[in-house]
C-alpha positions as CSV (number, residue, x, y, z in Angstrom):
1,X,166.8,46.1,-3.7
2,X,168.6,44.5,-1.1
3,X,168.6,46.1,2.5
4,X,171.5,46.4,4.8
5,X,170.9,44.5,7.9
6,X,170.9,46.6,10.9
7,X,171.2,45.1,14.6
8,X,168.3,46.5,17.3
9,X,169.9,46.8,20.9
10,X,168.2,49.1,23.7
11,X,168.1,49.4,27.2
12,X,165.2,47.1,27.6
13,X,163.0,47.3,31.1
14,X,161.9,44.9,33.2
15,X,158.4,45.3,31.4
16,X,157.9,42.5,28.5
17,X,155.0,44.0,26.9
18,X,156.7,47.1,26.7
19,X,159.8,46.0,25.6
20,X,157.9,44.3,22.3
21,X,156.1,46.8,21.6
22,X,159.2,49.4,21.7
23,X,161.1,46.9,19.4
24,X,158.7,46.6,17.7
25,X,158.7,50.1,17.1
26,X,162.1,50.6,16.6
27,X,162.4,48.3,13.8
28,X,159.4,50.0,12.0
29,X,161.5,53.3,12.1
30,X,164.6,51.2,11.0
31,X,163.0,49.8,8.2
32,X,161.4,52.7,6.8
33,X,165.0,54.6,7.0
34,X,165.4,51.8,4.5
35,X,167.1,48.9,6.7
36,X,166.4,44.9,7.1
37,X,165.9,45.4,11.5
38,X,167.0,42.4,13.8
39,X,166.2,42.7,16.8
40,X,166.9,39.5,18.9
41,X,164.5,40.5,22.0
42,X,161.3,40.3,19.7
43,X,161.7,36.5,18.9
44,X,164.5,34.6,21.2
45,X,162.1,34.5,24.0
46,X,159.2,32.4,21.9
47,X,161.5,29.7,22.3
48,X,164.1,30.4,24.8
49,X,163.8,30.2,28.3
50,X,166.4,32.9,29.7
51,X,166.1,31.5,33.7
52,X,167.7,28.4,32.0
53,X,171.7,29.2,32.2
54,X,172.5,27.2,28.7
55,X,169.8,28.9,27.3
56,X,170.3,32.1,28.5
57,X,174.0,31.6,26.9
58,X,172.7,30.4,23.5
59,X,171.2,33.4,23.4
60,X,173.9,35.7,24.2
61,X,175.4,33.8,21.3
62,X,172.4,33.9,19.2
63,X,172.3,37.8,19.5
64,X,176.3,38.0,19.0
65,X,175.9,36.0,15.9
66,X,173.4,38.0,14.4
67,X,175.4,41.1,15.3
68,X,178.1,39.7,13.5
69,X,176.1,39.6,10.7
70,X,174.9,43.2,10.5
71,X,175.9,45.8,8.6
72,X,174.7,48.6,11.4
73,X,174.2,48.5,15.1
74,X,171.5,50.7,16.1
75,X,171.1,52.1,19.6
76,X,167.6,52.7,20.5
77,X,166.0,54.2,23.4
78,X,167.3,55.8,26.1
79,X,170.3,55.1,29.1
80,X,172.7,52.5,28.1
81,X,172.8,49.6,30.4
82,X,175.9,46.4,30.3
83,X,174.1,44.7,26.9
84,X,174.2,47.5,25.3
85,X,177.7,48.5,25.9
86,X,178.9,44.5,24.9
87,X,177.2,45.6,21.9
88,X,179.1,48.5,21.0
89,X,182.3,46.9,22.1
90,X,181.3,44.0,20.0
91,X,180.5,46.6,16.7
92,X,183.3,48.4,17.1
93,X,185.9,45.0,17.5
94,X,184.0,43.6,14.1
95,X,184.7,47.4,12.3
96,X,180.5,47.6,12.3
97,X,179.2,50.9,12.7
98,X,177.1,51.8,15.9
99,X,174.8,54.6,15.6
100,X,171.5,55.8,17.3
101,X,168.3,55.9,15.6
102,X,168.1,59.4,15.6
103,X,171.1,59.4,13.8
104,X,169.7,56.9,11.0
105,X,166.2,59.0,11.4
106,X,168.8,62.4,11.0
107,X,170.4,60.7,7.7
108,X,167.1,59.3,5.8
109,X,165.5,63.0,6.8
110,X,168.9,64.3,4.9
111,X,169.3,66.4,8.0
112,X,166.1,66.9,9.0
113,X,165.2,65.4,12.7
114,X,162.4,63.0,12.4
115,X,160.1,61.8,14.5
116,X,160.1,58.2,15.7
């Protein structure tokens, strides 16, 4: 069975390590609510290097293009910061549907509030 892809964006900190490990997180939950999770932060920076303006572009682009792509956009976490709101402009321009993960939790639970 083929899963819908579903887009990852957050409010991420300053922190790296907790930033992975909350993606990393995130996407878990996605997945099991039955979702294919991309999520941009956990593997761009292996090989980009954001202080690097080009690079910090391609991956802007990167992450818009994968958006594109997606059948869901996903707002995790909490606070919403200027990515996250391009995101949701971006979704809603491309007709994608933006939703929390609470809300995708909410759905897969068939109304039932799940942890996550």
């Amino acid at each position: 069975m083929k899963r819908p892809l579903a887009y990852i964006t957050a409010k991420w900190s300053e922190n790296e390590y907790k930033n992975t490990e909350d993606a990393a997180r995130y996407c878990r939950a996605v997945y099991d609510a039955g979702f294919t999770p991309v999520c941009p932060l956990l593997f761009l920076p292996l090989f980009l290097n954001d202080e690097i303006p080009q690079e910090h572009k391609d991956g802007i682009d990167i992450g818009r293009d994968l958006l594109r792509r997606a059948h869901v956009l996903v707002v995790c976490g909490h606070g919403i910061d200027e990515t996250v709101k391009n995101d949701i402009a971006v979704a809603e321009r491309l007709r994608i549907t933006a939703t929390t993960l609470d809300g995708i939790l909410t759905v897969k639970g068939q109304g039932r509030k799940r942890d996550g």
